[in-house]
PADOLUM-792169 format. One record per residue (C-alpha): residue number from 1; x, y, z. Coordinates in nm, 4 decimals. Example, Ala and Ser with C-alpha at 12.3 -4.5 7.8 and 13.67 -1.06 7.14 Angstrom:
BEGIN
- num; u; v; w
- 1; 1.2300; -0.4500; 0.7800
- 2; 1.3670; -0.1060; 0.7140
END
This chain:
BEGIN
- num; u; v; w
- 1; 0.0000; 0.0000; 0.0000
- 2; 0.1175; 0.3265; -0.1350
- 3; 0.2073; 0.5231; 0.2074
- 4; -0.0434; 0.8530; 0.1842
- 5; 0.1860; 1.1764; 0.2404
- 6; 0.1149; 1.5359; 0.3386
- 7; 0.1213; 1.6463; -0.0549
- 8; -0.1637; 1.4116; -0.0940
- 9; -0.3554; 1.5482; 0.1583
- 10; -0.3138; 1.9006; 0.0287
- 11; -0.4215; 1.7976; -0.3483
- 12; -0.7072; 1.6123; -0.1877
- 13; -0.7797; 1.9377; 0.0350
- 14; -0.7394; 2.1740; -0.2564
- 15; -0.4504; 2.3670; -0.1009
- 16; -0.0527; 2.4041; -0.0530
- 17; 0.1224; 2.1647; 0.1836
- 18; 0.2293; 2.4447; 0.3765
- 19; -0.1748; 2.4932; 0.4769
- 20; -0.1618; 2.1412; 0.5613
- 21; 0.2004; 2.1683; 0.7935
- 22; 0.0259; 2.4737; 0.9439
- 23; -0.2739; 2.2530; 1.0180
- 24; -0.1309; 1.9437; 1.1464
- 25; 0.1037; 2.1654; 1.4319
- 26; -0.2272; 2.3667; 1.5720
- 27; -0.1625; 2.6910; 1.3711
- 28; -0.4326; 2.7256; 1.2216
- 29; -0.6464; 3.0042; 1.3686
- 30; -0.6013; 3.2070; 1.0554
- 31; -0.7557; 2.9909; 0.8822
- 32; -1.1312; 3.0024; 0.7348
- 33; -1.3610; 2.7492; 0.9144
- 34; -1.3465; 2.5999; 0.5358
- 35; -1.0120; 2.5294; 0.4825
- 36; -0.9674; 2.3744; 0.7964
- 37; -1.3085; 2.1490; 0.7645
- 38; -1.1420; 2.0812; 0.3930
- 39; -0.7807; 1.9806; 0.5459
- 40; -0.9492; 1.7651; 0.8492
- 41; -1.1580; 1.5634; 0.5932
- 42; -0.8659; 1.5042; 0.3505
- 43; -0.7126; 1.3412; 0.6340
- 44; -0.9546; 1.1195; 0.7583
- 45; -1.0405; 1.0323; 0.4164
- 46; -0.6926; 0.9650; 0.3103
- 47; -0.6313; 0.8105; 0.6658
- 48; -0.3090; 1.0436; 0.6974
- 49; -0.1176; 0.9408; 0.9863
- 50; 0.1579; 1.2387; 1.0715
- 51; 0.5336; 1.1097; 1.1517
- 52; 0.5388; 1.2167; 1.4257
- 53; 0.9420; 1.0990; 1.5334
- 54; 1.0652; 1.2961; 1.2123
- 55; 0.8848; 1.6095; 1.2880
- 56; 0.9783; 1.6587; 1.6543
- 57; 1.3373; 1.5602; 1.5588
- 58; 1.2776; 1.8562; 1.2926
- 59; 1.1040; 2.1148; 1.5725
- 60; 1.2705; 1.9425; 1.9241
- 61; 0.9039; 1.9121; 2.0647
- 62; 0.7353; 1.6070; 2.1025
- 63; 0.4114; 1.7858; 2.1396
- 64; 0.3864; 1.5856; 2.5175
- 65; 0.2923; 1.7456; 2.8612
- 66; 0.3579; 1.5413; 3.1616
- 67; 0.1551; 1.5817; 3.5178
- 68; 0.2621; 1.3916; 3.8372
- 69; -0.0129; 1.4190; 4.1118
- 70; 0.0493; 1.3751; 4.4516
- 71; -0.2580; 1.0954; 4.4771
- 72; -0.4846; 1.0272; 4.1848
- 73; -0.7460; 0.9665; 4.4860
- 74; -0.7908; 1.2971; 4.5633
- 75; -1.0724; 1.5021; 4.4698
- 76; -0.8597; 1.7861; 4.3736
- 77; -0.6022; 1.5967; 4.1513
- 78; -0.8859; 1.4501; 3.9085
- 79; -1.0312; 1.7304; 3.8788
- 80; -0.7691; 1.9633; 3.7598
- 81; -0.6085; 1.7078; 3.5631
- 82; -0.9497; 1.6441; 3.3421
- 83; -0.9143; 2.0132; 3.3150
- 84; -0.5290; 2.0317; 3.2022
- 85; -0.6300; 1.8110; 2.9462
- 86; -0.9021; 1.9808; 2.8298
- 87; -0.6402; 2.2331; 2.7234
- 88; -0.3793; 1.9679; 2.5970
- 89; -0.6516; 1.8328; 2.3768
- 90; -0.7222; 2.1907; 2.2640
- 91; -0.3411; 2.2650; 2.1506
- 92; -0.2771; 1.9429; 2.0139
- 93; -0.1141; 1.8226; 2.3128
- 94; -0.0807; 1.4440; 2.4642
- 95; -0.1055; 1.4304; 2.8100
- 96; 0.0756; 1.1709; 3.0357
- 97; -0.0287; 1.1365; 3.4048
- 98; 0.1617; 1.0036; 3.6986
- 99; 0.0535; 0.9013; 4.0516
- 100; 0.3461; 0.9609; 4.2974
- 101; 0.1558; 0.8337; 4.5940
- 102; 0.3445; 1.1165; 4.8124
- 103; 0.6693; 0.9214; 4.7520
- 104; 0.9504; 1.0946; 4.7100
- 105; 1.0925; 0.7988; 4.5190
- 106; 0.8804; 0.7164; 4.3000
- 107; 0.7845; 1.0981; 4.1753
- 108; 1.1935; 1.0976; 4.1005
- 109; 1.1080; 0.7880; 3.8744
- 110; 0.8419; 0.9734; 3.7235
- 111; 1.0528; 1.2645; 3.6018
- 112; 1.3153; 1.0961; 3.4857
- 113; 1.0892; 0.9125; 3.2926
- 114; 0.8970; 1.1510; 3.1447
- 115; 1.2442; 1.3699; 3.0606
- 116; 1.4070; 1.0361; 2.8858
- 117; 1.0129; 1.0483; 2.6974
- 118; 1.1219; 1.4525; 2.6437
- 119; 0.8526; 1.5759; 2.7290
- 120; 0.7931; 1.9553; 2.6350
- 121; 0.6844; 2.0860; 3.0470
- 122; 0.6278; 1.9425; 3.3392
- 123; 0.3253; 2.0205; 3.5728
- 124; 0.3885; 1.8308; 3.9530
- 125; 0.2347; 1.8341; 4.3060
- 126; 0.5872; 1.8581; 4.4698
- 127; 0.6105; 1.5765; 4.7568
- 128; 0.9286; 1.7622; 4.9339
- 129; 1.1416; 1.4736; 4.8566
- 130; 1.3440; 1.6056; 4.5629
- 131; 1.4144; 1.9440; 4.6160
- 132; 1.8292; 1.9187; 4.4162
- 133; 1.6341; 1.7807; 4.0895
- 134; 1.3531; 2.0592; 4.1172
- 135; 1.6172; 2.3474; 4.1890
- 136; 1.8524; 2.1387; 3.8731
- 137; 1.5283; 2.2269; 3.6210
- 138; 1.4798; 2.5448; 3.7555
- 139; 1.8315; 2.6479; 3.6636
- 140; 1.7941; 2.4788; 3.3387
- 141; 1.5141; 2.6890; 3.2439
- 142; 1.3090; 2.4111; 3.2152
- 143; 0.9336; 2.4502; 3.1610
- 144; 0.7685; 2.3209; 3.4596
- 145; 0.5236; 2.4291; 3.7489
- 146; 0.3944; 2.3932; 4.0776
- 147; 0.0370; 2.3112; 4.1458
- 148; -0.1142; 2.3315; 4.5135
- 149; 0.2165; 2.2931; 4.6761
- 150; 0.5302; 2.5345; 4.6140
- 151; 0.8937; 2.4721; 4.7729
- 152; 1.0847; 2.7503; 4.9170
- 153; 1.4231; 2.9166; 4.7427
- 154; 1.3638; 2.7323; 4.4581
- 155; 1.2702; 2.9132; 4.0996
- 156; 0.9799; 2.7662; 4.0025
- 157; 0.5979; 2.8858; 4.0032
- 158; 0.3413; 2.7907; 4.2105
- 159; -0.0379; 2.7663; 4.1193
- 160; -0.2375; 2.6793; 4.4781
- 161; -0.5171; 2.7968; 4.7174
- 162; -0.5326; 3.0693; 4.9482
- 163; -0.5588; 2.8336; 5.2257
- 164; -0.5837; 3.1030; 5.5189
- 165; -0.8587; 3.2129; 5.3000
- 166; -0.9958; 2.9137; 5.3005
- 167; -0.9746; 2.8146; 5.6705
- 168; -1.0945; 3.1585; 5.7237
- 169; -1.4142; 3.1091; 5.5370
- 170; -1.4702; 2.7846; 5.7191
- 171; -1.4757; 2.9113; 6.0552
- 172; -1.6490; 3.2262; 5.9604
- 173; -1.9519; 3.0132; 5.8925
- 174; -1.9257; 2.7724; 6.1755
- 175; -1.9191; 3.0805; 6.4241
- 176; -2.2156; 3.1296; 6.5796
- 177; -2.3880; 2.7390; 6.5916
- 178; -2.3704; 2.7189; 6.9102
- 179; -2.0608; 2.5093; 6.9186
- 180; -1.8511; 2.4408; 7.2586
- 181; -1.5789; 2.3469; 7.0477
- 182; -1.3743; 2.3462; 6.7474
- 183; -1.2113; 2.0743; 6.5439
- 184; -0.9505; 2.0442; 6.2929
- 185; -0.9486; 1.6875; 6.1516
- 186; -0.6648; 1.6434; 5.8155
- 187; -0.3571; 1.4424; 5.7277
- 188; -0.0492; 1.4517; 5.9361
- 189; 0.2184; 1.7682; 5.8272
- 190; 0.5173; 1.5467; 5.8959
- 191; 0.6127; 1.5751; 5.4865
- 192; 0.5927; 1.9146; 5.5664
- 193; 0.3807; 1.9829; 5.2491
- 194; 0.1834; 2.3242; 5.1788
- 195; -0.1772; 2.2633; 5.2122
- 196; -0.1411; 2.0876; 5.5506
- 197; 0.0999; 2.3202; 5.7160
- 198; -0.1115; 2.6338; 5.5997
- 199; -0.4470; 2.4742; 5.6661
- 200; -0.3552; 2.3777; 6.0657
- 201; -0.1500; 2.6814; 6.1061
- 202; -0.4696; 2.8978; 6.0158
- 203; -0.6879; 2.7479; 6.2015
- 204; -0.4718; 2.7843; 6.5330
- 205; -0.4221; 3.1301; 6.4136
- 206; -0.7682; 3.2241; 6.4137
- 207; -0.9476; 2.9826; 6.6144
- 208; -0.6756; 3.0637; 6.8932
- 209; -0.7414; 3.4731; 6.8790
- 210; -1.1326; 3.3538; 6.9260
- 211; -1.0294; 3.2437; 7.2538
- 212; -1.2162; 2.8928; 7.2486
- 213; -1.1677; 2.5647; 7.3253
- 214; -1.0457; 2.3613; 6.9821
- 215; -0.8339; 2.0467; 6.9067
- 216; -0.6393; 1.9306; 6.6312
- 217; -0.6544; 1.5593; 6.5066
- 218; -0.3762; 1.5104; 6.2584
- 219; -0.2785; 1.1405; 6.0998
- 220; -0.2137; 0.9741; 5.7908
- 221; -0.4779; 0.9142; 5.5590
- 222; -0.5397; 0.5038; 5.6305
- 223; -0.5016; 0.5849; 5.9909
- 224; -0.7304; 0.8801; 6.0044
- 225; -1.0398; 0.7411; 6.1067
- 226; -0.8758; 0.5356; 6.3800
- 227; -0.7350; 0.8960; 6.5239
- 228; -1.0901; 1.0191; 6.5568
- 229; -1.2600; 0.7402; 6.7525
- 230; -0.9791; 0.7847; 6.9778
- 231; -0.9885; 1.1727; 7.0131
- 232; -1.2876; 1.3139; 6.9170
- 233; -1.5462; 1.3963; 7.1951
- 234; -1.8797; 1.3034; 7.0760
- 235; -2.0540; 1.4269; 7.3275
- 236; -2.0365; 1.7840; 7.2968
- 237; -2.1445; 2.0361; 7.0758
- 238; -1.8976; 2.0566; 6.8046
- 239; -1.7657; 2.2683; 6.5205
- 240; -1.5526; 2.0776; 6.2552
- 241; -1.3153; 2.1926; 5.9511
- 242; -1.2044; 1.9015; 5.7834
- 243; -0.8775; 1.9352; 5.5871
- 244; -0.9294; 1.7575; 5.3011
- 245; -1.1750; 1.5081; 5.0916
- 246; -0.9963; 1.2129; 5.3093
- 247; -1.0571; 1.3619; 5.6010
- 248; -1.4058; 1.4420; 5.4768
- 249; -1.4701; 1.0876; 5.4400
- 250; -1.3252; 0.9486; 5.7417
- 251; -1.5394; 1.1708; 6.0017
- 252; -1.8468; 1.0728; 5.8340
- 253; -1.7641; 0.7170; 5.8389
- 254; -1.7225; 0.7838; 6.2437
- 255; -2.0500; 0.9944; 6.1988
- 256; -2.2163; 0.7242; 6.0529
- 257; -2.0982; 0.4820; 6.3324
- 258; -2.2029; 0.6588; 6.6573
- 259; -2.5645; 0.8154; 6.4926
- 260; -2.3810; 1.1421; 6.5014
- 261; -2.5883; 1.4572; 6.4710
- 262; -2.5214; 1.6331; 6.2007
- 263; -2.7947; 1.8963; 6.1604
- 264; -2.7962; 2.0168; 6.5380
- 265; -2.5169; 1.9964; 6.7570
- 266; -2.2269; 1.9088; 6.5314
- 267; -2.1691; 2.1719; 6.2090
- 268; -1.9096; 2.0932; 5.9293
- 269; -1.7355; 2.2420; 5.7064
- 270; -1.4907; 2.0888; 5.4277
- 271; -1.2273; 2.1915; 5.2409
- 272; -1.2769; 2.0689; 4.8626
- 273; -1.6338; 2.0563; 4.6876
- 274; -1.6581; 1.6562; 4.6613
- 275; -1.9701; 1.5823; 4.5010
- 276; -2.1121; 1.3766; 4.7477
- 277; -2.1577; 1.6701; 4.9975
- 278; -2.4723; 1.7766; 4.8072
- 279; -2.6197; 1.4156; 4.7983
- 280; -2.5301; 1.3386; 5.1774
- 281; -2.8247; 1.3686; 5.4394
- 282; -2.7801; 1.6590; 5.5824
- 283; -2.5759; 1.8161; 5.2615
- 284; -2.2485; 1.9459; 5.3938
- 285; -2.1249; 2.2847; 5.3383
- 286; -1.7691; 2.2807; 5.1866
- 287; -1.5231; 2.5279; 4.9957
- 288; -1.4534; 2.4953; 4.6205
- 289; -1.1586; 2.5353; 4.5378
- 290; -1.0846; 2.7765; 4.2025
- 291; -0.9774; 2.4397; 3.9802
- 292; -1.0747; 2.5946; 3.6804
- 293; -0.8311; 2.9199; 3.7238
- 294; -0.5529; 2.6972; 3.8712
- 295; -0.5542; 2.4516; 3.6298
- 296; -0.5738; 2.7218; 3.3234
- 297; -0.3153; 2.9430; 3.4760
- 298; -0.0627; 2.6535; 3.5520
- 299; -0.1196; 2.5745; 3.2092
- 300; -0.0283; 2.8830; 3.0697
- 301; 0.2060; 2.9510; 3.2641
- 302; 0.4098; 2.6224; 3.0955
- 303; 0.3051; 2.7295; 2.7784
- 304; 0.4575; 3.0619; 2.7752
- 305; 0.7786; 2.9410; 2.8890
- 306; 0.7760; 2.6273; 2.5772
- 307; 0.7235; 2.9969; 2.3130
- 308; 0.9318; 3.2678; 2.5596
- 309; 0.6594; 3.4573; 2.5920
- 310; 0.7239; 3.5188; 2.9585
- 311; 1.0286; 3.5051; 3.1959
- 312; 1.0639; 3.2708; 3.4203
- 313; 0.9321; 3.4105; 3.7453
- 314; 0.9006; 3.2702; 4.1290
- 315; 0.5890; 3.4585; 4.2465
- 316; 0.3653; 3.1864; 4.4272
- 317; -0.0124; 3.2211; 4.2694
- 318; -0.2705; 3.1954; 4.5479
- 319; -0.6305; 3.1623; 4.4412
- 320; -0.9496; 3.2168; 4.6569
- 321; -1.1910; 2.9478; 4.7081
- 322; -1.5502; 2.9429; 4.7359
- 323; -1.7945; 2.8889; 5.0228
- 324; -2.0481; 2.6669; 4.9171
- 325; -2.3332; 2.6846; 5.1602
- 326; -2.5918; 2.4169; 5.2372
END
């Protein structure tokens, strides 16, 4: 079979090759709806399959993004990958995604993986663990970003939520229920990682100036729910920011256990909009986080450094979440 080339395509299309390079690499927003409807056709018609090896050895790009997420089961990380590759698909961009687990080890594996694969940027949920490899990018200009986590002193931007903000929000709305006490139930800050050292150091910021009575109930995720039947006091009035989706999900499972009132005595509020929270009898008020602006601004932010449109910068990108009352 007679292999089908990019001149074919354009004398199928009706126009010059060069239309058809244009098209196949994204460029193609000059372009009158037409042409491009012409040009797509000719290819699926002619079943055109692009080379893609000789053309990135031609342009160095390989047309690739890669993501590591801190855990794949979080709320948060599905939910601004689907949206990162919303905008891959959108550019002409493949997306590869990687689960580090929080494991130092196995995030290193991931990068220099996805560097032997060269991809063009790299978008990660830092887990603290390789902080000579990040700073080694940085000074190598490399396109890459930081997304709800940043590491200090090292040159590279990071896309996250305002958690004070968020905290803030959280125990704005639980003031006033009649409440003996306050609770802060999330994972353990031993990694030292950025949303669990801001979230607990806000809420003993401000519930401490309040002046009342609070506790903090800190553990890994698989032992979190073990850590509440041993410390939280069921029998009192209760105010409760959880952390996190996890943590979310482990006081409810306790709830669920013990009859817990929910509607009355005990109030919660959690950090992350999991969809369940609206379904759950009583619904549970929660903040959103900004995925949408995070994700796109990340994004961009990788993008512009791939075409030097911007200079690298180290600012660190805070975004406001959203109460979502119920």
């Amino acid at each position: 079979m007679k292999k089908v080339t990019i001149k074919d395509v354009a004398q199928e299309a009706g126009v010059s090759t060069s239309t058809v390079s244009q098209y196949l690499n994204g460029r193609y927003h000059y372009m009158g709806e037409e042409t491009k409807e012409r040009v797509a056709e000719a290819v699926e018609a002619l079943g055109y399959r692009p080379n893609y090896m000789a053309r990135n050895l031609k342009s160095a790009s390989t047309k690739t993004i890669g993501i590591i997420v801190s855990n794949i089961l979080h709320h948060f990380a599905v939910s601004v990958t689907r949206k990162i590759e919303d905008y891959c698909d959108r550019d002409g961009y493949n997306l590869i995604i990687c689960n580090a687990d929080d494991d130092p080890k196995k995030e290193r594996k991931y990068i220099d993986g996805l560097l032997e694969k060269q991809v063009d940027g790299l978008i990660i949920m830092p887990t603290r663990g390789n902080d000579d490899l990040y700073r080694k990018l940085a000074a190598q200009q490399f396109p890459i970003v930081f997304i709800d986590r940043y590491v200090e002193n090292i040159d590279i931007p990071a896309f996250k939520l305002d958690n004070h903000h968020a905290i803030s929000l959280a125990v704005d709305y639980l003031k006033g229920r009649g409440a003996e006490t306050f609770y802060y139930i999330g994972a353990s800050d031993d990694m030292s990682l950025t949303p669990r050292i801001e979230r607990l150091a806000a809420f003993r910021e401000i519930v401490g100036k309040m002046g009342v009575p609070h506790h903090v109930i800190t553990a890994t995720n698989e032992s979190l729910y073990e850590k509440v039947e041993a410390e939280f006091k069921s029998g009192e009035a209760a105010s409760v920011v959880l952390a996190n989706d996890f943590a979310l999900m482990a006081f409810l499972k306790y709830a669920n256990n013990h009859d817990l009132d929910l509607e009355t005595n005990n109030h919660l509020v959690a950090i992350d909009d999991l969809p369940l929270a609206g379904v759950y009898r009583p619904e549970i008020t929660t903040i959103a986080q900004p995925i949408d602006e995070i994700a796109e601004e990340a994004y961009r932010n990788v993008m512009g450094s791939l075409q030097n449109e911007a200079p690298r910068k180290y600012p660190i990108y805070n975004f406001k979440g959203e109460i979502m009352e119920r």
